[in-house]
C-alpha positions in Angstrom: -1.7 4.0 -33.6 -0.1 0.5 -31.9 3.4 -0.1 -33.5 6.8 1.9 -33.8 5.0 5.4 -34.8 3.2 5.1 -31.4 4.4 7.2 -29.0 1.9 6.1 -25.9 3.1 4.1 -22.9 3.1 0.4 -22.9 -0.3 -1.0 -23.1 -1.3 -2.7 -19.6 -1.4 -6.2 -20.2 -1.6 -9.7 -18.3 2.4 -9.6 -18.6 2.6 -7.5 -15.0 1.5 -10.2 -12.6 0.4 -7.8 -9.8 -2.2 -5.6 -12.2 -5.5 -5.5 -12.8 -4.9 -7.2 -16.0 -3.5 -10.3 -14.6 -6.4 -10.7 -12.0 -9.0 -10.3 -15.0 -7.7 -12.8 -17.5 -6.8 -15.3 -14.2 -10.2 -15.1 -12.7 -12.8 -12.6 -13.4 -12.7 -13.6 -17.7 -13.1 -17.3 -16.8 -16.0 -16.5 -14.0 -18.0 -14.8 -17.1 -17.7 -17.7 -19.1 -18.5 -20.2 -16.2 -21.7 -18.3 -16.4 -22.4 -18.1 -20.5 -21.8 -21.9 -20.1 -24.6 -22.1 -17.3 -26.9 -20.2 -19.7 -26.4 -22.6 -22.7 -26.7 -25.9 -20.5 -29.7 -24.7 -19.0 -30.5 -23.9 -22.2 -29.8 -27.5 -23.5 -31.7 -29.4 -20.7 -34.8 -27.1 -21.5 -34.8 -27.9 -25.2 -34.3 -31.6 -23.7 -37.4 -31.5 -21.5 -39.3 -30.3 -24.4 -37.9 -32.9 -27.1 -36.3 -30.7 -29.6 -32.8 -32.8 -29.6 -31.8 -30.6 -32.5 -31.7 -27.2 -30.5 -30.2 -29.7 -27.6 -27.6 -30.8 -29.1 -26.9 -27.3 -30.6 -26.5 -26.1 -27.5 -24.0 -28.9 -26.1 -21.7 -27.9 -28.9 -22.0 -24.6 -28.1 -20.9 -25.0 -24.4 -18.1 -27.5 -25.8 -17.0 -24.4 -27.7 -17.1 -22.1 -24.5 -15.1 -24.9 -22.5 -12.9 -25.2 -24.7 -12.4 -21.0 -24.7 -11.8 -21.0 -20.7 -9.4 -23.3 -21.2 -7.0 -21.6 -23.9 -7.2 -18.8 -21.6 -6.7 -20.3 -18.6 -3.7 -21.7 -20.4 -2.0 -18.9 -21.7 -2.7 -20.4 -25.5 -2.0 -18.3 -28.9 -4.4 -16.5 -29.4 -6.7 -18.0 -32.9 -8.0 -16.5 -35.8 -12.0 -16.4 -35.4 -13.4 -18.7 -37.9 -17.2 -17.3 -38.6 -18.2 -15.7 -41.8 -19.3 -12.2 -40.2 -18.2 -9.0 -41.4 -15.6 -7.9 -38.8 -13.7 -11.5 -38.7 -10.9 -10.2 -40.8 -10.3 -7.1 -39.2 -10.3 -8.8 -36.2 -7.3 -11.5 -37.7 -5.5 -9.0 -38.9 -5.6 -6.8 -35.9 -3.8 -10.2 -34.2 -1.6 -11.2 -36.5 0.0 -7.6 -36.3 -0.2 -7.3 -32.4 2.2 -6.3 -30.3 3.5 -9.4 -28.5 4.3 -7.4 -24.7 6.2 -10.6 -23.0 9.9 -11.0 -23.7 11.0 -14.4 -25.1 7.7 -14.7 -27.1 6.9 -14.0 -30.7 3.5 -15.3 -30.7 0.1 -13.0 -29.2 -1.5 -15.4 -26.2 -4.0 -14.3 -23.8 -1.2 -12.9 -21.1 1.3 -11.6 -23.6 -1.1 -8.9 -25.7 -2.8 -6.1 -24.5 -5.3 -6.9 -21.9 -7.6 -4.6 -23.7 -7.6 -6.5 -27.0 -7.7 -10.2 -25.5 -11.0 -8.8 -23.3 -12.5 -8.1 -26.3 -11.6 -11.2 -27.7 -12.8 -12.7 -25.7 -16.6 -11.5 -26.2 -15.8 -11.9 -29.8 -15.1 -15.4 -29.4 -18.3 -15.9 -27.3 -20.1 -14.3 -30.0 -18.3 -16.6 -32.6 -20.3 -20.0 -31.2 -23.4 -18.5 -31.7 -22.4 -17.7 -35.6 -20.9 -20.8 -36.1 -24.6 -22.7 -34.4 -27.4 -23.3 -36.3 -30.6 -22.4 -34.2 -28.5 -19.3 -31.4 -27.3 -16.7 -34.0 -29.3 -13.6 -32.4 -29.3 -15.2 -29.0 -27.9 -12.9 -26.3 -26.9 -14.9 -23.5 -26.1 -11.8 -21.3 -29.9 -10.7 -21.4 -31.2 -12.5 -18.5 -28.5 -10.8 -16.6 -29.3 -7.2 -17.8 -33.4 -8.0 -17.6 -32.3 -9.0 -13.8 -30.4 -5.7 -13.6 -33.3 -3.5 -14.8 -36.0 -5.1 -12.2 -33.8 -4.8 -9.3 -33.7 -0.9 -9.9 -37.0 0.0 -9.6 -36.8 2.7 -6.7 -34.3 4.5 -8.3 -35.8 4.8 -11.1 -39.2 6.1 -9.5 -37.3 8.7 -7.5 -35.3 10.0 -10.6 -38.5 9.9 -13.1 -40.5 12.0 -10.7 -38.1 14.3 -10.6 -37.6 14.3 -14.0 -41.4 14.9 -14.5 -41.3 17.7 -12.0 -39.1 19.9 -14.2 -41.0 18.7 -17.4 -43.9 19.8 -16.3 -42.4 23.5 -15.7 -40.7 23.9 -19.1 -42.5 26.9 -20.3 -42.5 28.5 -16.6 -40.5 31.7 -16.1 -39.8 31.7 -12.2 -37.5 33.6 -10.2 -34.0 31.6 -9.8 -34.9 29.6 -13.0 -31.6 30.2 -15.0 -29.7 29.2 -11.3 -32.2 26.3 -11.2 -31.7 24.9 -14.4 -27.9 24.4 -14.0 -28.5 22.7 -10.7 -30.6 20.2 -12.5 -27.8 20.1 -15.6 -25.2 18.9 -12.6 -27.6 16.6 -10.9 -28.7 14.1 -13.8 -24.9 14.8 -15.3 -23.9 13.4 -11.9 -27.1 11.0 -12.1 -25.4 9.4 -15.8 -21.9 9.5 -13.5 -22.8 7.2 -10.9 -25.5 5.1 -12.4 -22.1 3.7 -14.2 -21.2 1.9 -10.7 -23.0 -1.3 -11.3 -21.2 -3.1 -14.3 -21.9 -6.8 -14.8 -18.7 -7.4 -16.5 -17.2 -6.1 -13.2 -19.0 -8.7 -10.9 -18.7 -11.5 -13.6 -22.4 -10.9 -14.3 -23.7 -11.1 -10.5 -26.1 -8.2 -9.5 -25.3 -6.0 -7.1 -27.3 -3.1 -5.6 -25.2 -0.3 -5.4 -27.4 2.2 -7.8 -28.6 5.8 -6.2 -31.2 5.4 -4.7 -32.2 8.9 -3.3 -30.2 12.4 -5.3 -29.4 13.1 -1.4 -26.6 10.3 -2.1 -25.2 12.8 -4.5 -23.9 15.2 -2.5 -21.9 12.2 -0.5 -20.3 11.4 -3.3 -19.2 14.4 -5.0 -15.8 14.3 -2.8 -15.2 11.2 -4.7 -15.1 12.8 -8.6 -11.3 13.3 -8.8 -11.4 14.8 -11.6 -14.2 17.2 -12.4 -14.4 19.4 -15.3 -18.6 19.6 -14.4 -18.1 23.7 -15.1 -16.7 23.5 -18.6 -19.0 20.8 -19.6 -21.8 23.4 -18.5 -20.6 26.4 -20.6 -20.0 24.1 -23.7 -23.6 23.1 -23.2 -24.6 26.7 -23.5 -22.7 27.3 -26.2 -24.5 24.7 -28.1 -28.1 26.9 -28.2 -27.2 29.4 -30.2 -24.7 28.0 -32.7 -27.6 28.5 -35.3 -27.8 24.9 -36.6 -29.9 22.3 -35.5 -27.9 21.2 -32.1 -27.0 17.3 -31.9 -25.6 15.7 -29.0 -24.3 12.2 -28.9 -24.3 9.7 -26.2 -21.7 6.1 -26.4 -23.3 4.4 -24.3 -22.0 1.4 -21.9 -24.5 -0.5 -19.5 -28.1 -1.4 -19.7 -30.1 -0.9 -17.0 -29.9 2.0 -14.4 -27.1 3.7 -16.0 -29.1 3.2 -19.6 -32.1 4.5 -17.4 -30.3 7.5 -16.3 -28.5 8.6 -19.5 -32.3 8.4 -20.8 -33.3 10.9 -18.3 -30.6 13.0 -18.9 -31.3 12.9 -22.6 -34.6 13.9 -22.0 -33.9 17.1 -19.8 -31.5 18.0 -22.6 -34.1 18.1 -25.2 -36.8 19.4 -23.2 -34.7 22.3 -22.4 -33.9 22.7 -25.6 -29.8 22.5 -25.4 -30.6 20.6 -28.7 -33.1 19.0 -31.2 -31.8 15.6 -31.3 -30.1 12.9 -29.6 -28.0 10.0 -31.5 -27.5 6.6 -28.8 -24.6 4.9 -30.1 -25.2 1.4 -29.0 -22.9 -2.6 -29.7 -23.9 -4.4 -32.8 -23.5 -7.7 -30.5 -23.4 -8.8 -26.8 -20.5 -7.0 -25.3 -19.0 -6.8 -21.9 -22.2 -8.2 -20.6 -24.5 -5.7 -20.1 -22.9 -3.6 -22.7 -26.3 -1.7 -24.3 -27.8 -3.1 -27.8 -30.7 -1.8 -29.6 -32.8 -4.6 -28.4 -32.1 -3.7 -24.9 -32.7 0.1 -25.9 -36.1 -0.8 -27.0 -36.8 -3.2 -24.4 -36.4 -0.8 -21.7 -38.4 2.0 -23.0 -41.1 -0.6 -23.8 -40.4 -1.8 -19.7 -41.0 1.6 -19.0 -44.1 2.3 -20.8 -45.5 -0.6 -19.2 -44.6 1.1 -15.7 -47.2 0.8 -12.6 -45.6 3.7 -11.7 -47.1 6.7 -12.9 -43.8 8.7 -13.5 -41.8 5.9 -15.1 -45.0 5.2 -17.4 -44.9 8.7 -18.7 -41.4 8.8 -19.2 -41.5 5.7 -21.0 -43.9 7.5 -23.6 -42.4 10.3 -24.3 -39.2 8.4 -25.2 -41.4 6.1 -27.6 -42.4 9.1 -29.0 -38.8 10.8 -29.4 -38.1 7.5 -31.2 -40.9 7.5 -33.1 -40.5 11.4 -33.7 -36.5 10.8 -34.3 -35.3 13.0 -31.9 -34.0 10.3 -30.2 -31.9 8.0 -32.9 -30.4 4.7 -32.2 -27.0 4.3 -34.1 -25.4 0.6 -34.5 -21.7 0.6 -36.0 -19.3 -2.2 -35.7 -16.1 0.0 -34.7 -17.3 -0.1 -30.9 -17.2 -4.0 -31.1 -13.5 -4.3 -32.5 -10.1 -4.4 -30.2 -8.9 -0.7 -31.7 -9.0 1.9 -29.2 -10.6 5.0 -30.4 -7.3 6.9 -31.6 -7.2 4.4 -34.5 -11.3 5.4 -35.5 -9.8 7.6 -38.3 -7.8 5.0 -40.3 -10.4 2.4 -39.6 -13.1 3.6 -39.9 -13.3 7.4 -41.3 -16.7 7.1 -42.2 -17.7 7.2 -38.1 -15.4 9.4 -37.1 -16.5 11.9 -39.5 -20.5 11.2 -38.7 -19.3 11.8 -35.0 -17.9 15.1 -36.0 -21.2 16.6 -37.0 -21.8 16.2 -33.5 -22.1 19.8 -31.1 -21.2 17.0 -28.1 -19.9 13.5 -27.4 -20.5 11.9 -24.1 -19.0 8.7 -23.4 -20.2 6.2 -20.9 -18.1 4.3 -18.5 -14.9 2.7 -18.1 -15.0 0.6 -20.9 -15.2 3.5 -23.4 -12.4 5.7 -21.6 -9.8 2.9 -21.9 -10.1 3.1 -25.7 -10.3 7.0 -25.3 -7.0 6.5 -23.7 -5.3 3.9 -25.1 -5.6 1.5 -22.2 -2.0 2.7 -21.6 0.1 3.3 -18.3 0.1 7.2 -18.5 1.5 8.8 -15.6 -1.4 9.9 -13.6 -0.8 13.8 -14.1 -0.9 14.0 -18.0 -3.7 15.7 -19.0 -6.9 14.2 -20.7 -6.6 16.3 -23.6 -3.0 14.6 -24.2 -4.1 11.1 -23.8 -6.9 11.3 -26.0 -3.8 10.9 -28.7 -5.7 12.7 -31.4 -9.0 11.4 -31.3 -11.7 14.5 -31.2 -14.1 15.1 -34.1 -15.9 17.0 -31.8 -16.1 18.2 -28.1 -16.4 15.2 -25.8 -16.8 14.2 -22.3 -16.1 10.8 -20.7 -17.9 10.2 -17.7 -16.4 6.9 -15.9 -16.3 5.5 -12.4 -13.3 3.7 -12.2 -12.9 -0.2 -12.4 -9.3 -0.5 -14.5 -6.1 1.0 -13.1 -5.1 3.5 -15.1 -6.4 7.5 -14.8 -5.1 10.6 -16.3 -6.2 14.4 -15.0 -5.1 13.8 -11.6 -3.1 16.9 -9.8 0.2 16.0 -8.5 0.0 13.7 -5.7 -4.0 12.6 -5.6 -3.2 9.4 -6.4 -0.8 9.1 -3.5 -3.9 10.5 -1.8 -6.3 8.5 -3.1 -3.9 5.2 -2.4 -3.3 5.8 1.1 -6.9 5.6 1.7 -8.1 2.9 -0.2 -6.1 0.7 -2.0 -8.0 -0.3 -4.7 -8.9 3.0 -5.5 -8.5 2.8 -9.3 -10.8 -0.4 -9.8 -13.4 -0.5 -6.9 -15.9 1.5 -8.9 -16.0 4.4 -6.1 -14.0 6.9 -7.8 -14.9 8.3 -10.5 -14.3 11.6 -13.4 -16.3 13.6 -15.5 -13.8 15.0 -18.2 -13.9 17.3 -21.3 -12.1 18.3 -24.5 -13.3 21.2 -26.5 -11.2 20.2 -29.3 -7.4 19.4 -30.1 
């Protein structure tokens, strides 16, 4: 873990001026909040209009709070201890006050001088903090009208994908030539489905929707020039494995976004179960908003509920078999409070043994998006050749794969010279979101 026993590279941080890092905490950080602030003064003038000055004025101080946030950050201020009463708040104040301070000539953490990773987070952990510390907005999300937004705007690819994934419901129990050939081809597809639906990330585009989900699985094929680095095959035979180890199979899935790429892990869920790779499915999903359209178990349940309510005929159906896999438990929502905190996932066994041994009963882990594999990794500068296996840092309870498109610079698993490659045509190839792997470890 972070201090003199930690071997890793230096954690990328708002310290180098020309990174990633720095352009997040500068401008795309402070864009978020612009909009959280929008939310709650919208928020304020509604309770207004209706007379209920108490919720108003709740609300005011609530985007006083926020404005006040921006501007520490925008400042480069020390970072503070977080004042609510909620379970984490100490863990979170101790994880500071022990911080690694990255900028020379300061002793103190700030916003640009601790790892970018960390102040991210605190900064949703702050966000989160007004809302504890209000009286009438304790469970309010104010990402949700973002995510709902999100979730409309994909309806096409979410027809195509559930009447495919109907199609091969529907012929389960079938026993047709080519079926064993078949089945893999559909394995790779909604794997590939899970990849890519991970393009659209609200915390990317400071909350503004964009419409770059699949639309059609021709689209697929297009992209799979852009995986650079693919480990699709030994994915597949782990999967295989996982029949007949005589115990009742589990698979795991982290999840990251709502929406399409929720929709899609959903599907491929279902094709897991239904071809009975394994009897259950455990969502791990955040304990509070998160990266904006980070998943929560409200937003689990409110899109199988929006998909039950389909006019479409496919998406309807699909909708109810997942109500009945939760109702049935072979679909299980997990909430911990681990993927809320600034430790990256190498630290999971000192802080929090009790997870990492629940995520060892696992037969897989799959982890979603970019979010997740900086805290497989370490958010650290690895040199793009080390192997995946070797930046995991000792974090495995059980086989896992990361599926991420790319939207922070920093990769590992590349061959020698790809990122040269990759750089030469298109410059931004670590953080537009076009890139993207699908990685495994069997076990360190």
């Amino acid at each position: 873990m972070a201090g003199e026993q930690d071997s890793r590279p230096v954690s990328l941080s708002g310290v180098q001026k020309s990174s990633f890092a720095f352009f997040t905490i500068r401008d795309r950080l402070p864009n978020i909040l612009t909009k959280v602030i929008d939310v709650f003064s919208r928020l304020a003038s509604n309770y207004h209009a209706e007379k209920d000055e108490v919720k108003a004025e709740d609300a005011k101080n609530i985007v006083a709070k926020f404005s006040k946030l921006k501007n520490e950050m925008q400042t480069d201020k020390d970072i503070k201890p977080i004042e609510d009463n909620y379970k984490d708040s100490i863990l979170w104040n101790v994880f500071f006050k022990e911080a690694p301070v990255l900028e020379e000539g300061k002793s103190t953490p700030s916003w640009y001088s601790v790892a970018w990773l960390a102040c991210e987070c605190y900064m949703y952990r702050r966000i989160f903090e007004a809302m504890q510390l209000s009286q009438h907005h304790t469970l309010f999300d104010p990402f949700f009208e973002q995510k709902s937004k999100a979730f409309f705007s994909s309806e096409k690819p979410m027809q195509t994908l559930a009447s495919y994934v109907m199609q091969f419901v529907k012929t389960t129990n079938s026993v047709e030539q080519g079926s064993a050939e078949k089945l893999q081809l559909d394995f790779e597809m909604l794997l590939e489905y899970c990849l890519w639906g991970n393009k659209c990330d609200l915390s990317i585009s400071a909350g503004t929707q964009v419409s770059n989900q699949l639309k059609e699985s021709s689209q697929l094929k297009d992209l799979l020039a852009h995986i650079i680095s693919n480990h699709t095959e030994q994915v597949w035979k782990h999967v295989n494995t996982i029949k007949s180890n005589g115990k009742q199979a589990r698979i795991d899935f982290v999840l990251d976004n709502a929406g399409f790429e929720l929709y899609s892990d959903l599907c491929f869920a279902e094709f897991l179960l239904d071809k009975q790779f394994c009897e259950v499915v455990y969502f791990h999903v955040k304990e509070i908003p998160w990266f904006v359209s980070d998943t929560s178990k409200f937003d689990f349940e409110w899109t199988v509920k929006q998909c039950c309510d389909s006019t479409n005929e496919a998406v309807k159906a699909l909708g109810q078999r997942w109500q009945t896999r939760l109702n049935n438990k072979t679909f299980v929502i997990v909430q911990n409070m681990y993927w809320t905190l600034p430790h990256d996932f190498a630290a999971m066994k000192e802080f929090d043994s009790k997870l990492y041994s629940d995520l060892s009963e696992s037969q897989l882990l799959i982890f979603k998006g970019d979010l997740n594999y900086r805290k497989l990794i370490g958010d650290r500068s690895w040199p793009f050749t080390t192997t995946f296996d070797n930046a995991l840092y000792g974090f495995c309870p059980a086989p896992l794969c990361a599926l991420r498109t790319l939207k922070a610079d920093l990769v590992v698993g590349l061959q020698p010279g790809k990122d040269k490659e990759l750089a030469a045509r298109d410059q931004n190839w670590m953080t537009s979101g076009q890139y993207a792997v699908i990685q495994f470890c069997k076990k360190l």
